[in-house]
N, C-alpha and C positions, 0 to 999 in steps of 0.2 A: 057738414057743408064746407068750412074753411078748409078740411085737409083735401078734399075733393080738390079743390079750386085751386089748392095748392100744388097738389098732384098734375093736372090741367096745364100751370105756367111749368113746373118742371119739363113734363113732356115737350110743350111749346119751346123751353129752354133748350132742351135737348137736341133737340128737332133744328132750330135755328146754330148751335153750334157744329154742327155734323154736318149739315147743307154749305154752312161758311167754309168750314174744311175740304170740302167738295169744290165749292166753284174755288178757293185758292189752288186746290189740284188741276185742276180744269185750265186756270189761267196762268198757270205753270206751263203747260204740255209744252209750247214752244221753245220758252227759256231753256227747259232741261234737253230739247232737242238739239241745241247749239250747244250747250257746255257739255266741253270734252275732259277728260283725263289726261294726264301728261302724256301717255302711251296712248294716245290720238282716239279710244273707243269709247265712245257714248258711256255716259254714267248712268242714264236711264231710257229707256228709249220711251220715241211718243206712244207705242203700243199699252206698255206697263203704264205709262201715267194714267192713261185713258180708262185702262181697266180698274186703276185704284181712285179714281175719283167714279166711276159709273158704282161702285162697290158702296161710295159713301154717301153720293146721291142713294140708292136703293133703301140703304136702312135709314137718312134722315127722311126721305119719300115718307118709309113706316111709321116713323116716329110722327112725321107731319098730320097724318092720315090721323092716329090717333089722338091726336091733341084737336084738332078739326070736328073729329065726334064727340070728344067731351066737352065738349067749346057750348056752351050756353046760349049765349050773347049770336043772334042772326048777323050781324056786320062785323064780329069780328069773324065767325065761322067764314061767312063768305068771303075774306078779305085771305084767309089761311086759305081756302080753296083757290083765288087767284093764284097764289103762292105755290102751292102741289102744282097747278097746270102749268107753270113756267118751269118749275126744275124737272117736275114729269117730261117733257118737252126737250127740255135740255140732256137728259136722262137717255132719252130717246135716238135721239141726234148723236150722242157718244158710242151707244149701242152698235148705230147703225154706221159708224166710222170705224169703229172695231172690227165688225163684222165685215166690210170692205176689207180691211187690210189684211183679215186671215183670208177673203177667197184667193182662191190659186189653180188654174186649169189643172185638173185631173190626169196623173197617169195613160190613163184610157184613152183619155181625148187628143193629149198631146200624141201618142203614139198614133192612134187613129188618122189623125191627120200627117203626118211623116209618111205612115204607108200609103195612103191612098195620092200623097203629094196635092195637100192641099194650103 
């Protein structure tokens, strides 16, 4: 039972540092937007941040996930479930900011509309 419960906060441990790592990426994104290189080009762009903090969200999500099932105790489970719904969430929202900045009108379409002049 002790290494069980041990096993449980590691997870928990685990989980809470990789989510910390994440939202520090996350609340980065704009800082690294503004700092430049001496030769004027971005050192990281907002795109790459986005991707490496939705990367770190994802596996502490996992980690969360697990530490929530081994979780005993009803108020702290539910209390780790408030927790997954906020980063899940937030998780979501980086996703779907990514996803925005790779669309890009198509080939096809762009031509389409040139020849028909529209």
């Amino acid at each position: 039972m002790a290494q069980n419960s041990s096993n449980e906060n590691i997870s928990l441990a685990k989980a809470t540092e990789i989510l910390n790592r994440a939202i520090i990426k996350d609340n980065n994104v704009n800082y690294f937007q503004k700092k430049h290189t001496s030769n004027g080009s971005k050192k990281q762009t907002q795109q790459q941040q986005y991707e490496e903090a939705l990367v770190l969200y994802k596996e502490g999500l996992q980690s969360l996930f697990v530490a929530k099932k081994a979780e005993k105790d009803q108020a702290v489970a539910k209390e780790i479930g408030k927790q997954l719904q906020q980063h899940l969430t937030r998780a979501e929202q980086i996703k779907e900011e990514i996803s925005v900045k790779h669309e890009k009108p198509d080939r096809w379409h762009i031509g389409k509309c040139f020849y028909l002049n529209i």
